[in-house]
Every structure is written in structure tokens, then in C-alpha cells.
C-alpha positions, 0 to 999 in steps of 0.5 A: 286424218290421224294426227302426227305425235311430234316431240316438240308438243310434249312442252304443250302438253306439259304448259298446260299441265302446269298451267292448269293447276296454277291457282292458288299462288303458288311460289314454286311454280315461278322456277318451273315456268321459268325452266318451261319458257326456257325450254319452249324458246330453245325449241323455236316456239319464238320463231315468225310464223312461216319459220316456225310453220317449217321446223314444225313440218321438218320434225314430222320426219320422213312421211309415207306417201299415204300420209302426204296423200291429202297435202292441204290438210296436212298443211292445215295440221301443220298450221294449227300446231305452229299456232297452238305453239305460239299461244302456248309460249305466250301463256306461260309467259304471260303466266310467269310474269303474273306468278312474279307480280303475284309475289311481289303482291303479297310482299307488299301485303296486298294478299287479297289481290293475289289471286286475281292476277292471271296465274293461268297465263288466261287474262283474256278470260280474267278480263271477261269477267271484268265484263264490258266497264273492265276491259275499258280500264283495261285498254285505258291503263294499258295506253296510259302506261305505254304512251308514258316512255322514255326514248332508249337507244338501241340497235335496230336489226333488219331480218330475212326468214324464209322470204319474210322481212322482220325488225328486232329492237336490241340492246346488247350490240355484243349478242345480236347473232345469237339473240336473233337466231333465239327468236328467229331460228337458224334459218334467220339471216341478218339484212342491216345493224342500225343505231336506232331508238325505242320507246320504253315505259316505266315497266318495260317489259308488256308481260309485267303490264299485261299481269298488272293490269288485268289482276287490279282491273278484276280486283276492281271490278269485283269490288265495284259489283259488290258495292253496286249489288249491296245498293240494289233495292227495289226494282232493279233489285228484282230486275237484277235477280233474274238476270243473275238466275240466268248467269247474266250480268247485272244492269244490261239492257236486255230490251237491245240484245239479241236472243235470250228469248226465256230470260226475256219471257220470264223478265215480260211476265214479270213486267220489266219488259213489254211488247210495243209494235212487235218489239220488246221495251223497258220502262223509262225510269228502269232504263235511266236507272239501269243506264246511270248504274251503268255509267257508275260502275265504268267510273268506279272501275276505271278509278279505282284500278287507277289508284291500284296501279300507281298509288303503290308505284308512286309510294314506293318511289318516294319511301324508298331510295334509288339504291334501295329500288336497285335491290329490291324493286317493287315489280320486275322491270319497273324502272329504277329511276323514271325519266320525265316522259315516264313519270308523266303517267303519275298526272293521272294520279293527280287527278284521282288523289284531291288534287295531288300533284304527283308527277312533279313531286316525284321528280322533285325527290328524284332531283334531290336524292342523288344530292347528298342531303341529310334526309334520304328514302322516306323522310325525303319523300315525305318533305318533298311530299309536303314542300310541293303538294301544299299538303301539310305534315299530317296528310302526308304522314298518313299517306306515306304510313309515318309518324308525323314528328319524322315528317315535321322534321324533315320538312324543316331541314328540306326548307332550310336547305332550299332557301340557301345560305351557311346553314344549308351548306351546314346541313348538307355536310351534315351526316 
């Protein structure tokens, strides 16, 4: 079947133009994404699947009647473009939400972790080559954040397209005709309006987590591997090179895969691997030691993605003050102010820092920066840090990158202001 040129799939083609060309870091794609974005929403490519199916089929114009001779195949064309549109609207979103973390990385200094975001809208391929220990941090970070929201208000919208029922979660209660026909189309017909509410995590929006996410799980998986590689000695030494020859992943079970009967020959003859009733099996001391790398290398990704997620959230909540985040936030929909089911997710981190009880130290500081006291943003931060984690003024001078003199000092004026009394009223007037 000859295929039919619509208009609408030159945004396709020019997605993935410019997708394909997004690496290395480039700012000035952030504009053209933002431009394409725009463009593909305007051409309905948000709609439901049946509502983008049917202006899809409409923009092929009138059709001969040899063209509709084979119905079911067009159809089937049909379908595949209002999929490949919808694909294509969710990588160059996913793509522009990584170009704006990938920015917001190498402000902070964290060049080497730029390019590991999904530039390329692709985090599914980023996440493969996490392998199997990467896309377990991957799934484990996602619901950690998701489940930390806050309930928000909102107004829960009831739609009919095309004989399909949907529901939208808005903010805005001033624009819901004109937000639900930017998703939906014109052929949207609003059912019911209903105060309702949402849950919304400490970055709202799931492109930034999506971004987030994949780009310090392949940053940590690689790092991992290498540490794990450089330890190699030995058999699994051995082992492992001829899996690498063969483009396979260090320490997998090769005794309980299908297939791969050269890589299997070639690891028998070499002795890793021997025939005992028809079946191929590994040595007990290789396989425990295959196993307990295995385990590691889970542990260590999943750890260290951790802390490359929240460490720099956490420290930028402390360092800096509310009007300074509402300037400059470190990522784009982070919230400016965590509520307490939010800033719940910062337990993990507690866990992972000796003990560092974040999550109430961040409330703390959140508590106390809106009060008027003499000490503001880092010094704040820093005599929080030290009045409720039990740490002392050096630890936290490292941690937060200060001299320790500034924290010493604001620690004491935190202290005396906490006991009460005319000096803490003194202090507090203090400007």
C-alpha cells in the first residue's frame, strides 16, 4: 500500500531531525523544542487516541475510490501514524524537560552527568543500558518521589470525545474550555466541573522526573561498573571477558539463559560451564561469586542514584532562602516549599547519609525561615543542620561547603534564640 504524505507528519520528521542530533548538550535546542512542542500540541498530537485517529484520517483529504479500496489496511496506516504522533509528542517532551535539567547540571557544576541525561527524549534506551540493577533504582526512585505528594486543589473535569469518557485534572478554573480543547480537540465536549484534589510530589511535573531520574541511574550504573570492573580478578576476570567479547554484560548467569549457544561453547571450553545431564552448569564458587557481585552491584546503584538525587535537593533547601528558590529553583517544577508529605522522601536519605535525619531538619529550617530571625539561606541551614542532626559545627561545614567559624556562630545565635527570653527577642530584632 502506497503510504499517504500528511502535513502534520512533517513535526515527525523534523522531531526526530532534531532529536537525532541532540547530543552533546546543546542550550539552544531548549527554545527549538519548546517551539516544536508547541507546534505538535497545536496539531492535536495531545488528543485521546480515537480523537487523534479521526483528525488524522480527516487531514488525508478526499481519497479515490482505489485508495479506499482496502479499508482495513488503511486503517491500519491510519493507526500507526496516531501512534508514531503520540510517541513522537512524548519524546520531545521528555527531551526538552532533559535539556532543561541537563542546564540546570552544569550550573550546579555537575558537568560530568550532563550527558547522561536523555537528551534524545529515549530514556527507555538510557535505562538499558543501565541493565537489569538500573532500571530497579529506576522504578525504586520514581515511586519513592511519586508517593511523597502533597494533596493540591483542583477541579476535576469529566470529557466526552468521540464516545470515549476522560478526566482532566486542572488548576486554573478560568481556562478549562480552552485547556481541554489544547488536549483533547474540538470535538471535546465537557460533561461535569467538580472541585477535586490532586496529589503533587516535590517536582511536579513527571518529564523533570522522568529526566532526573534515568540521567543519575546511567550516571550511577556507570560508575558502579567500573568500580566492579577495576575489582575483577581471577576467574571472573576471565569470565567476564569473554562476556564483554560477545557484547554481553559482565557477571550474568550464562548456565540459566536461553540461546547464545557460541558464547556458551566458547565459555565450556574454557571451562566456566559444563555438561551434566544434558544441561550446561557453572562451577559453585563462580556462581556464588557471580551472584554476590550481582547483589553488590543492585546496592551500589540503587545507593548511589539515591544520594544523586536528593543530596543536591536537600542542600539546596538548606543553602538557600524561600525568595532565593522562587528566583532561581534548582530544577524546573521542583517545589518552592515542601510540604511535610513531600519532604517525607528525604527519610531515604537519612538512611543513606550515617544516620542524617533529614527530612526533620528540612522542616525545621522551613519553620524557622519565614520568622524574621537574624540568620537567613546558608547560615540558617547550616545551624538547623547542627541543632537537629547531632552533628557538630565541622561536619556540617563540609557538608554544606562553609567555613566552620559562619556555622559555629550561627549555631549559637540559633540557640539562644530557642531558649527564649529578652536576649532572643534582642536577637530577633536584630537586622
Amino acid at each position: 500500500m502506497a503510504s499517504i504524505n500528511l502535513p502534520s507528519m512533517a513535526h515527525v520528521e523534523n522531531a526526530n531531525r532534531l532529536l537525532g542530533g541532540a547530543r552533546p548538550f546543546d542550550e539552544g535546542n531548549i527554545l527549538k523544542l519548546e517551539e516544536l512542542k508547541e507546534t505538535m500540541m497545536d496539531a492535536g498530537f495531545s488528543a485521546p487516541f480515537k480523537g487523534l485517529l479521526k483528525r488524522t484520517m480527516d487531514e488525508a483529504g478526499e481519497l479515490s475510490e482505489a485508495e479506499w479500496a482496502d479499508l482495513k489496511k488503511q486503517v491500519g496506516y491510519f493507526k500507526y501514524i496516531a501512534n508514531l504522533k503520540k510517541l513522537s509528542l512524548a519524546r520531545v517532551s521528555i527531551a526538552l524537560d532533559a535539556h532543561k535539567v541537563a542546564k540546570n547540571f552544569a550550573e550546579q557544576g555537575y558537568s560530568d552527568i550532563v550527558d547522561h541525561t536523555p537528551l534524545d527524549g529515549n530514556h527507555i534506551g538510557s535505562l538499558m543500558q543501565a541493565g537489569e540493577e538500573g532500571i530497579i533504582a529506576y522504578r525504586e526512585i520514581m515511586d519513592r518521589v511519586e508517593l511523597a505528594a502533597e494533596r493540591k486543589k483542583c477541579f476535576s473535569v469529566r470529557v466526552k470525545v468521540h464516545g470515549e469518557s476522560f478526566t482532566a485534572q486542572l488548576e486554573n478554573p478560568d481556562n478549562i474550555e480552552m485547556d481541554i480543547v489544547r488536549r483533547y480537540g474540538l470535538d471535546a465536549e465537557i460533561v461535569a466541573v467538580r472541585p477535586s484534589t490532586r496529589r503533587v510530589p516535590i517536582i511536579s511535573s513527571k518529564g523533570v522526573r522522568v529526566a532526573l531520574a534515568s540521567a543519575v541511574v546511567n550516571y550511577a550504573a556507570g560508575e558502579v561498573g567500573g568500580w566492579l570492573e577495576a575489582e575483577e580478578k581471577g576467574e571472573v576476570k576471565k569470565y567476564n571477558s569473554i562476556l564483554r567479547k560477545h557484547g554481553i554484560r559482565p557477571d550474568a548467569r550464562m548456565d540459566r539463559v536461553e540461546g547464545f549457544g557460541g558464547v556458551k561453547k566458547e565459555l565450556e571450553k574454557a571451562g566456566f560451564l559444563k555438561k551434566k545431564g544434558g544441561k550446561l552448569e557453572m562451577g559453585k564458587d563462580l556462581s556464588v561469586e557471580l551472584m554476590r557481585r550481582k547483589k553488590r552491584r543492585k546496592q551500589e546503584v540503587g545507593k548511589m542514584a539515591s544520594l544523586l538525587l536528593l543530596s543536591p535537593m536537600f542542600k539546596f533547601y538548606l543553602a538557600t532562602s524561600e525568595e532565593g528558590r522562587k528566583r532561581k529553583n534548582l530544577y524546573p517544577s521542583m517545589a518552592v516549599k515542601p510540604g511535610v508529605e513531600q519532604a517525607a522522601l528525604f527519610e531515604e536519605l537519612g538512611r543513606l547519609e550515617e544516620g542524617l535525619p533529614a527530612d526533620r531538619v528540612l522542616m525545621k529550617k522551613l519553620e524557622l525561615e519565614g520568622k524574621g530571625l537574624p540568620i537567613n539561606g546558608k547560615r540558617l541551614g547550616a545551624a538547623v543542620l547542627v541543632s537537629e542532626s547531632g552533628k557538630d559545627a565541622a561536619w556540617a561545614a563540609k557538608y554544606l561547603g562553609m567555613p566552620v567559624k559562619d556555622v559555629e556562630s550561627a549555631a549559637k545565635i540559633l540557640e539562644k534564640i530557642e531558649k527564649g527570653g529578652r536576649g532572643s527577642e534582642f536577637l530577633r530584632k536584630a537586622r
